[in-house]
N, C-alpha and C positions, 0 to 999 in steps of 0.2 A: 374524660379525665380518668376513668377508671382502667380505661385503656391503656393510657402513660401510666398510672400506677400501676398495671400490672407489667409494663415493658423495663420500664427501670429498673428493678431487682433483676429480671433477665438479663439486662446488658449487665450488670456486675457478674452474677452467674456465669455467663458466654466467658467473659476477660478471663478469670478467674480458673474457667476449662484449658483456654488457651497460653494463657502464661504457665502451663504446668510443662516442666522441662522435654516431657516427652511430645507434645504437640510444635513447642518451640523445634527442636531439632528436625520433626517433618516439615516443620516451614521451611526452615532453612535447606534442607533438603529441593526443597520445589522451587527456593529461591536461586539458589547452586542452578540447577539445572535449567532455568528461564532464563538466566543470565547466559549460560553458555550456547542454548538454542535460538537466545535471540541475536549474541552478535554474529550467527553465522544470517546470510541475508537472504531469502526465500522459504522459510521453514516455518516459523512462526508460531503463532499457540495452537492451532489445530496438530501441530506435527508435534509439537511441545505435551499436551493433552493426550493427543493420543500412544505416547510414549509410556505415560505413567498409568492408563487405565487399566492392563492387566496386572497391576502390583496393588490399586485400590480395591480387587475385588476380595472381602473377606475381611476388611481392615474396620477400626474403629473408626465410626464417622467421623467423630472431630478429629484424629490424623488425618482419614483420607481428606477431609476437605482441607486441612493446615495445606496440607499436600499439594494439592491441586490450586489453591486458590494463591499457596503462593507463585507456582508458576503462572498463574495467569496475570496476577498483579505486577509482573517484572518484566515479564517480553516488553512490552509497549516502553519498558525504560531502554531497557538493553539491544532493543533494537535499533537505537540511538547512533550508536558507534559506528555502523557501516552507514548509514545516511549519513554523517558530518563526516569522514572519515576516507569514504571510496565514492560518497556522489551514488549509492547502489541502496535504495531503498529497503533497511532491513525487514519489514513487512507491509501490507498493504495501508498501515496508517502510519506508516511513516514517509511518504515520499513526499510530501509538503515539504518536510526538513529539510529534504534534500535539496532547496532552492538558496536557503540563504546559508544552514550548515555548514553546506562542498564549500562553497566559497569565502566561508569563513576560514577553513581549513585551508585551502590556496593559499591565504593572505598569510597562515602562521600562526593562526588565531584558532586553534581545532582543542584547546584545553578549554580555552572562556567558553567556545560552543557547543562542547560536552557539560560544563557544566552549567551552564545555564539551561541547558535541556535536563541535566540532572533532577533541580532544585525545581523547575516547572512543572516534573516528574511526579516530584515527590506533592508538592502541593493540590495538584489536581487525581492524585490516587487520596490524598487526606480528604480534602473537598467529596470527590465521591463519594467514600465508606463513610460520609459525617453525614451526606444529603439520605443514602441507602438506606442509613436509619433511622430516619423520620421519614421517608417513602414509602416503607412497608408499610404503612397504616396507613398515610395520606393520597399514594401514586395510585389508587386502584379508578376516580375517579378521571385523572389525566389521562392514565394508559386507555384506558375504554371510550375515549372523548374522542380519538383518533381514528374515524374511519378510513375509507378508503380515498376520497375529496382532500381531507388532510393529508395522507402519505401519498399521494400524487403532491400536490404540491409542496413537501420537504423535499420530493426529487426534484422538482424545476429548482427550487432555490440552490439544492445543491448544484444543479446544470448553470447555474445563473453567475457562477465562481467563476464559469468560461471566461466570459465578459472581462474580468479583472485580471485573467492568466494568456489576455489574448496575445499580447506582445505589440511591438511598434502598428500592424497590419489588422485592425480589427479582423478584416475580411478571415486572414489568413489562420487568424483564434476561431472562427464557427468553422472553418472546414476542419480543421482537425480534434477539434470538439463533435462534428456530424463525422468525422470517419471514424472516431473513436466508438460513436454510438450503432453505427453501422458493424464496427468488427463484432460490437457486441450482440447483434442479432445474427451473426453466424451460426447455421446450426437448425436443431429443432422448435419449433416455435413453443412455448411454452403452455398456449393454448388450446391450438389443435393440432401440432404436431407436424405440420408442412417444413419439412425443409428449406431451408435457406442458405443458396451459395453452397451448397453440397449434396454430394446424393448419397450415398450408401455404400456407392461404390469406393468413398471413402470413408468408412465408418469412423475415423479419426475426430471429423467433424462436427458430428452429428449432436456430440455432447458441448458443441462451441469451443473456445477460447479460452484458458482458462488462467485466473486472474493472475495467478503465480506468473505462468510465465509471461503475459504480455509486462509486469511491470519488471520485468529482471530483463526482456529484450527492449524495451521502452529507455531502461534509465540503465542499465548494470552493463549489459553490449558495449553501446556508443561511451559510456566514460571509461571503460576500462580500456578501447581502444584508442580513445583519445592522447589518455595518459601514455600507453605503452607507447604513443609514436614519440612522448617525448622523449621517454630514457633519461627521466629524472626523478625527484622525490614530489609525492602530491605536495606537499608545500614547497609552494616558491621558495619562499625567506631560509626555507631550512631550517626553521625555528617552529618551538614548542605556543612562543606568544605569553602571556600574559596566566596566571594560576587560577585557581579554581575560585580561588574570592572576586575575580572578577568578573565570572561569572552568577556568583552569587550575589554581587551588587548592579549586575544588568537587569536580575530578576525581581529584587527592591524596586528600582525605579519606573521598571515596566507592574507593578505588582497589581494594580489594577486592570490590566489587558489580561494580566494572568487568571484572576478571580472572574471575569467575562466570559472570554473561550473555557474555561473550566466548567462553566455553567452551562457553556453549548453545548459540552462533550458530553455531561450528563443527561442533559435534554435529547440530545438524538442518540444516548444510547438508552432513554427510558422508551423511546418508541421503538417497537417491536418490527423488525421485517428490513429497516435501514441499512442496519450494521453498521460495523464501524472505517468502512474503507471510504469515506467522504467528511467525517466529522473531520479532520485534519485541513481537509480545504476549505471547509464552511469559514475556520475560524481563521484561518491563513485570509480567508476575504475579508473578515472582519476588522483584523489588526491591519489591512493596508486601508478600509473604508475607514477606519477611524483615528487614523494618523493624520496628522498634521503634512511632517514630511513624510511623502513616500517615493520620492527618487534613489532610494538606497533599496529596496526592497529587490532582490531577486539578484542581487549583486555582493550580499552578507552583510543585512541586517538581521542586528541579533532578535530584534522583535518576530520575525520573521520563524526564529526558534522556536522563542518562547509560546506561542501563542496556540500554534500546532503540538509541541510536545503538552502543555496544560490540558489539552483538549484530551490527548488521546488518553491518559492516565484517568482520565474524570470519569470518562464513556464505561470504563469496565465497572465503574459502581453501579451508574445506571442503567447499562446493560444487564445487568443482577438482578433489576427491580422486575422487568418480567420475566424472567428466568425464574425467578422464587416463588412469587405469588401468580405467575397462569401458569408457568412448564412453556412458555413462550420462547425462543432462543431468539435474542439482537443480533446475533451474530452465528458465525460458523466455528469459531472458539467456543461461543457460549451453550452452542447443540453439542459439543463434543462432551463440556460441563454436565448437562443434561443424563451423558450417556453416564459420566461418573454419578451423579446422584443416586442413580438407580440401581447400579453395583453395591454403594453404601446401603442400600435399603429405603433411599430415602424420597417420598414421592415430592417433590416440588409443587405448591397450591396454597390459597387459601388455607385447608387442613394444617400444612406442615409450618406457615404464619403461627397459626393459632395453636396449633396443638405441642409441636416441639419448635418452640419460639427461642429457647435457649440456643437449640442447636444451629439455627438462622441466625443470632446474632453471631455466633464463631466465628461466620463468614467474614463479617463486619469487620469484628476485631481482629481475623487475620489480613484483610484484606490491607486496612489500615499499617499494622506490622509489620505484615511484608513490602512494603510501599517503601518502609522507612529501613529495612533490610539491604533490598535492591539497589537503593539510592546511594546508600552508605558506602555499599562495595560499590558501584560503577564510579563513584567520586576518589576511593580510594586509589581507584585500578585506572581512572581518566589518563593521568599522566604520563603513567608508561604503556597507555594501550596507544594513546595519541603519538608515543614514538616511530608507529609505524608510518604517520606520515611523510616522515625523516628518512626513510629505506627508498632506495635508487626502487623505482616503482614495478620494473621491469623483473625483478624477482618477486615480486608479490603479485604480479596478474597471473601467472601459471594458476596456482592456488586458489586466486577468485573464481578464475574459468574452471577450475575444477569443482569448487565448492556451486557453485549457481547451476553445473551442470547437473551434477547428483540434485540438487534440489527442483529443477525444473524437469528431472525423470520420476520424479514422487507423483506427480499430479495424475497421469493415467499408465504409468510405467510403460511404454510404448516408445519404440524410438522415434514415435513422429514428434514426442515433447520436444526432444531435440532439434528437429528441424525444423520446426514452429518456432523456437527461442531465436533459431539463427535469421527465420525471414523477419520476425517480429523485432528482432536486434538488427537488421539491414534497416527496418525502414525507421527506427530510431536511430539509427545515423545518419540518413538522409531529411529526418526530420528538424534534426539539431542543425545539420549544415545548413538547411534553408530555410532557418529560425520561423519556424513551425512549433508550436508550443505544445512539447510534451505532457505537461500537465492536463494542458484541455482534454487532449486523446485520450490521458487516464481516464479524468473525468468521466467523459463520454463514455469509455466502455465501462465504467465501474458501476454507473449508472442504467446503462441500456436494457438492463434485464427487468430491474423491479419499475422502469421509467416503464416499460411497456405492460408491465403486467397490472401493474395501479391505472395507469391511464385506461386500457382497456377495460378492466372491471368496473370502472369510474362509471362508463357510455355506457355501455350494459347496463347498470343500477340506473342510473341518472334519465338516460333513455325511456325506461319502464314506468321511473316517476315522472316522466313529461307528458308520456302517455295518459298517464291517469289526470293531470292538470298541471297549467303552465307553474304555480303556486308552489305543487308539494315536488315540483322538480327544480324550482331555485332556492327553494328550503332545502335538499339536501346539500344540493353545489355549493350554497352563497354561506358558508355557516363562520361565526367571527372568527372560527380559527384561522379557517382558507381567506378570509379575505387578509387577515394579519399578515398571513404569509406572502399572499399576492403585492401587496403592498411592498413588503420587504423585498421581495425576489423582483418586481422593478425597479426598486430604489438600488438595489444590488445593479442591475443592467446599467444605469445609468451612471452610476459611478465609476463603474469596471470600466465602461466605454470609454469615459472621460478621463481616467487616470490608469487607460493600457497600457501607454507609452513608457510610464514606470516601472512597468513591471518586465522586467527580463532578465536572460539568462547572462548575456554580453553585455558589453558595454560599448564597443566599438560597432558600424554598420558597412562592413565590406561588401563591395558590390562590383560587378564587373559585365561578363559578359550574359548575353541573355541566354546561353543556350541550354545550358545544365539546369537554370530551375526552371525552365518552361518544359526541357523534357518532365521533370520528374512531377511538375501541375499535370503536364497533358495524362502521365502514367495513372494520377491519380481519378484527374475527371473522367478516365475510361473505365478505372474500375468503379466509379461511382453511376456510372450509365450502364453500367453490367448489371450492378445491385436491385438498380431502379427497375430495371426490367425482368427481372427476376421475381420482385417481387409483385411489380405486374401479373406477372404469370401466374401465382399462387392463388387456386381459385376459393379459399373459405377467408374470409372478408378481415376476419380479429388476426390471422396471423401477415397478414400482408399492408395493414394502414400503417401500422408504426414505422417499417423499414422505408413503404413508400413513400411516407409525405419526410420522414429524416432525409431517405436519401434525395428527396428532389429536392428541399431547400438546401442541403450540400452542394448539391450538385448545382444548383444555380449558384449559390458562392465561389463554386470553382471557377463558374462559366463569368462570374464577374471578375475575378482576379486575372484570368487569362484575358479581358478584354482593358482591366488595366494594364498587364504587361505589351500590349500589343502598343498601346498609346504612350507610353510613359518612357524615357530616355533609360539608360541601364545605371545612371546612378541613385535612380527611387529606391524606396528601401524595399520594395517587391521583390528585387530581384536578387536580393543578400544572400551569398553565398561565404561562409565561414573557411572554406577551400584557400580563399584569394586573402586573407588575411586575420591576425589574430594569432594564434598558440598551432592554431592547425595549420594557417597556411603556412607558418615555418618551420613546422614541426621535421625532422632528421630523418623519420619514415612515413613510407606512405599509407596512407589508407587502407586502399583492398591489399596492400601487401601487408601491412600489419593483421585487418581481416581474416586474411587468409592463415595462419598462425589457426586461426579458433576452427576454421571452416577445416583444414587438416586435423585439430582433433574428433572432430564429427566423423570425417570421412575414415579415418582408424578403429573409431568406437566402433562404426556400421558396418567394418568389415571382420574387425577381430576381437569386438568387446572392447568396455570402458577400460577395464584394468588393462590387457592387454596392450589397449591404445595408450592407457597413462605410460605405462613399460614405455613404449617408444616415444610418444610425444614429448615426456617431463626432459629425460637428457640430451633431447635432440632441440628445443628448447633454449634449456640454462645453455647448450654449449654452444650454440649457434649465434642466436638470435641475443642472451645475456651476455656471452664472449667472457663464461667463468673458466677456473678452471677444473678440469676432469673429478678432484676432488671436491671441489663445494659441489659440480654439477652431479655427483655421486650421491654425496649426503641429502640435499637439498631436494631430488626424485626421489627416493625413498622415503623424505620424510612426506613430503604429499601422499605417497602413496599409502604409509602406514597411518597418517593421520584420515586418509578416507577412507582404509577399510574398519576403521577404528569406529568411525562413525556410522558407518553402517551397519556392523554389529552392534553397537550400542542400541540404535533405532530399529532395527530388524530389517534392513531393507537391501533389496538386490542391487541391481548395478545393469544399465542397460547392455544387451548383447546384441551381439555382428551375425554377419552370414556364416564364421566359423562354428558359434556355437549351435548353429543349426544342424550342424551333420557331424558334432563331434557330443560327447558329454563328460562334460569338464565341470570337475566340483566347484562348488564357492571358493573365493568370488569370481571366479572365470566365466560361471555361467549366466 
C-alpha cells in the first residue's frame, strides 16, 4: 500500500510535467513525424527512432521522451493506411491488416476500414499506458517467470497461426510456413556461426534476410503488380463507402474481441526477446477461433481489422514494461528507445522505477496522449487519404516502386537489397498465383531465428537437467506456464485445421492445367532438398538440427503434395492457378510484362544510380505504359523525384549506386 501511496501523487506529478505547453508541442512534434514515417510502407519505428536521436541528445528529458514516445506511440496507427489502402504491409505488425483491410478497400469500403482500425488504435494504445502502469510495480514477477521453456513455446503458438492461415490445402499452408522458416535460417547460424545456404563468397548473405524486405517482396511486389495489370482504381465500386461512424460502430459491436487481442498485444509485448512482428497474427487467430462465423474472414471482415490493429497498439505499452524496469528491449523500435534513454541521461532499471519514478510515469501519460493525438488526425485525414483509392492505380504504382525501393536499400544499403526484393517479390507472385499462403511464409520467417535460438538453448539447459535426474529435467520442461501454452498452441492446430478452408485470400478456385504448379512444387522441393543437405553437411550439431529436421518435414510436405498432384484430376484445388481465372486471369496486361516495368528499374538503378534511373524510368513510364500526356508525365516525374530526394535529406540517407558511379564521382544524390 505504501507503494500506491507513494505512485499516486507521481502520476498527478508526471501529467502535470506533461500537459505543460512545451512538452505538448514535442509530442506533437513526434506525433507529426510518426504519422508521416508510418504511412510511407517499409520504414517504420526503427527508421522513425532513429531519425529523431540525434536531436534528443542534450534535450530535457521529459521533451526528449514527449518526443520519442510520441513517435512510437503512432507508427503502429499510421501504418494503417498502406495496409488497407495498397494491400503493402506498412510495417512488420501490420500485415495481418492486410488480409481483410485490401479487401475491404476493393469493395469501397477503405473509410469504415481505416476507421475501424483507427478507433482499435486508439483503445489498445489506452489499454496499454492504463495496464504499463500498474506493471511497473506488479510485471517484475511475470517478466522473470518466463524462461527459456516458456519463450520456446509463445514461438510454437505463434507457428501454430499456420494452421489457421493455411488456406483450402492444409498441406500446401506447412510448406510455405517450413519455407518461410527455412528462408529464415539463411545465413550464419546464430550459435556457432556455420553458414547456411551461403558462403562468403557472397557476403550479402551471411547477415540472412532481412525482415524489411522479404515482407515488402512477400506482399508489396505481387499487389502492386497485380493492380498495375488492371489499369484501374484499387476500388472496384469507385467509391469512398460508408464514413468513419461506421467504422466506429464496427468497433462497439466487436468491442470485446477488442478488449482480448488488446490484452494479447500487451502480454507478448511484456515478454522480452518476441517482439512485436507476430503479436498481430496471434490475435488475427484468435478472432477467427472465436468467431462463430468465420467464412468471411480473409475476404474483408472487418473483425479481421479490428482484432490485429487493437493488438498492435497494446504491445508498445507492454513492450515498455521491460524496456523500463530491466533495459530489456521487446523489440528492435524498443533497443532504438534504449539508445534515446541514454542520450537523456536516463538509465532504465529498477533504480530509475524507484528513484525518478515521476519521470517513468511521463512515459505513461504521453504515451496515452499521443494515442489520442494520432488517432485524431489519422480519423481526420481517413477520408481524403482514402481518395487515393479512387486514382486510376497505374499513376500511383511508379511512386510505391519508388518509395519501397529506397526503403528496402535502408537495410544493408547494398544493391543486393534490391535484387533480393525483386527474387523475394517473384516468388510472392508465384506464391499468390498458386494460393500458397503468404502469411504462413511470413510467419515462418519472422519466427525462425528466435524459434531456433529458444529451441536450442531449451535442449542444452534441459539436457543438463536430464542428466542430473529424470525429476529436475521435467521440472524445468513441464512448468504451468508451458503446459498452458502447449495446450493452447494444440487447440490453436486443431481449429486452424478444421476451419482453413475459411480462411483465404480469394474467393473463387480456378484450376486448369497441371503444368505450371507442378513446375513451380517441383522448383520448390529441389530447393528444399538443397537445404536439407546443406544442412547435412554442417558439421557442429546446434547449428544444423533446426534447419535439418524443418527442412525434412518441409520437404516431405512437398514430396506429399506432389504425390497428390500425380493422383488427383486438374480440377482439385492443388492445382489452382490464379493465371486461368479471377482479376488476373483477365486482367489487360500481362505479368512478367508488367514485371518487367520494376525489373527495368533495377537494371537502370545498377547501371546509372537510383536518381539517374528515376530520370529515365519515371517519364518513360507515365508516357508509355500510363499513355499521359508530356505535361502530366513532366510534372508527375519530378514530383517523385523531388518528393524522394526530400526524403532522403530529411532521413540522411543515400540512394543505391550503378557501375557509373564507380568510376565517376558525382555529388549527392548521384552518388
Amino acid at each position: 500500500m505504501e507503494m500506491f501511496s507513494t505512485a499516486l501523487p507521481q502520476l498527478g506529478d508526471a501529467l502535470a510535467l506533461v500537459l505543460q505547453p512545451q512538452q505538448l508541442m514535442f509530442m506533437l512534434a513526434g506525433v507529426l513525424l510518426g504519422l508521416s514515417v508510418g504511412v510511407l510502407p517499409g520504414l517504420g519505428g526503427i527508421a522513425g527512432l532513429s531519425l529523431v536521436l540525434p536531436f534528443v541528445y542534450g534535450m530535457d528529458p521529459v521533451s526528449g521522451l514527449a518526443l520519442m514516445v510520441g513517435l512510437v506511440a503512432v507508427i503502429p496507427t499510421s501504418d494503417t493506411f498502406s495496409s488497407v489502402l495498397m494491400g503493402i504491409p506498412g510495417s512488420s505488425a501490420s500485415q495481418a491488416t492486410v488480409l481483410d483491410g485490401f479487401p475491404l478497400a476493393k469493395r469501397g469500403e477503405a473509410t469504415r476500414a481505416l476507421s475501424a482500425a483507427f478507433v482499435s488504435s486508439l483503445f489498445g494504445g489506452l489499454f496499454g499506458a492504463l495496464i504499463l502502469t500498474f506493471f511497473i510495480f506488479i510485471a517484475r514477477p511475470i517478466v522473470l517467470s518466463f524462461g527459456l521453456p516458456e519463450m520456446m513455446m509463445m514461438t510454437f503458438l505463434g507457428m501454430s497461426m499456420v494452421a489457421i492461415l493455411a488456406g483450402r490445402v492444409p498441406l500446401k499452408g506447412v510448406v510455405a510456413g517450413g519455407l518461410g522458416l527455412m528462408a529464415g535460417t539463411i545465413g550464419a547460424a546464430g550459435a556457432g556461426g556455420s553458414l547456411r545456404m551461403t558462403t562468403y563468397d557472397i557476403p550479402y548473405l551471411v547477415d540472412g534476410l532481412q525482415l524489411v524486405i522479404v515482407g515488402l517482396g512477400i506482399y508489396a511486389i505481387p499487389e502492386i503488380v497485380s493492380l498495375l495489370r488492371q489499369d484501374r482504381p484499387i476500388s472496384k465500386s469507385g467509391t469512398l463507402g460508408a464514413g468513419w461512424m461506421a467504422g466506429l460502430r464496427d468497433w462497439w459491436v466487436n468491442r470485446w474481441l477488442s478488449l482480448r487481442t488488446a490484452t494479447i498485444g500487451v502480454l507478448i509485448g511484456v515478454i522480452p526477446g518476441l517482439g512485436g512482428s507476430v503479436v498481430d497474427w496471434i490475435a488475427y487467430g484468435h478472432a477467427v477461433q472465436s468467431s462463430k462465423n468465420r467464412e468471411n474472414f480473409g475476404k474483408g471482415d472487418i473483425r479481421g481489422v479490428i482484432a490485429p490493429e487493437s493488438s498492435n497498439n497494446a504491445k508498445e505499452g507492454g513492450g515498455l514494461v521491460p524496456t523500463l524496469m530491466f533495459g530489456i528491449p521487446g523489440s528492435g523500435s524498443m533497443a532504438v528507445f534504449l539508445g534515446g534513454l541514454a542520450l537523456l541521461g536516463l538509465s532504465p532499471g529498477p533504480h530509475m522505477v524507484r528513484q525518478d519514478l515521476n519521470i517513468t510515469y511521463t512515459i505513461v501519460w504521453s504515451l496515452a496522449i499521443a494515442n489520442v493525438m494520432g488517432t485524431a488526425l489519422c480519423i481526420v485525414a481517413s477520408r481524403q487519404i482514402s481518395r487515393l483509392t479512387t486514382i486510376r492505380f497505374t499513376l500511383l504504382a511508379p511512386f510505391l516502386l519508388l518509395v519501397i525501393t529506397f526503403a528496402a536499400f535502408q537495410t544493408q544499403q547494398s544493391i543486393g537489397d534490391l535484387i533480393t526484393l525483386v527474387i523475394i517479390g517473384v516468388l510472392g507472385i508465384l506464391l499468390r498465383r498458386f494460393d500458397y499462403s503468404r502469411p504462413a511464409f511470413l510467419i515462418g520467417f519472422v519466427l525462425a531465428h528466435q524459434a531456433e535460438n529458444f529451441t536450442n538453448s531449451a535442449i542444452q539447459i534441459a539436457g543438463a537437467r536430464f542428466r542430473r535426474d529424470l525429476e529436475t529435467g521435467f521440472e524445468y520442461i513441464f512448468t504451468p506456464i508451458t503446459i498452458t501454452l502447449l495446450v493452447i498452441t494444440v487447440a490453436s492446430i486443431f481449429i486452424g485445421i478444421r476451419q482453413s478452408k475459411n480462411i483465404r485470400e480469394n474467393l473463387e478456385t480456378p484450376t486448369g492445367t497441371k503444368r505450371a504448379p507442378l513446375i513451380f512444387l517441383l522448383a520448390i522441393t529441389a530447393y528444399l532438398a538443397v537445404a536439407v543437405a546443406d544442412a547435412w553437411s554442417i558439421s557442429r550439431l546446434g547449428d544444423k538440427v533446426f534447419p535439418l529436421v524443418v527442412g525434412s518435414i518441409t520437404l516431405l510436405a512437398s514430396i506429399a503434395l506432389l504425390i497428390r498432384m500425380r493422383l488427383k484430376p486438374e480440377s482439385d484445388d492443388v492445382f489452382i492457378d490464379y493465371e486461368l481465372g479471377q482479376d488476373d486471369g483477365n486482367a489487360p496486361h500481362g505479368l512478367w510484362r508488367t514485371l518487367g516495368w520494376f525489373l527495368g528499374l533495377l537494371a537502370l538503378t545498377g547501371l546509372f544510380g537510383f536518381i539517374i534511373g528515376l530520370i529515365l524510368f519515371l517519364p518513360l513510364f507515365f508516357r508509355v505504359r500510363a499513355g499521359v500526356s508530356w505535361l502530366k508525365t513532366i510534372l508527375l516525374s519530378a514530383g517523385g523525384i523531388a518528393f524522394i530526394l526530400a526524403l532522403a535529406y530529411i532521413l540522411g540517407r543515400d540512394f543505391p549506386g550503378g557501375l557509373l558511379q564507380a568510376y565517376t564521382n558525382f555529388p549527392w544524390p548521384f552518388r
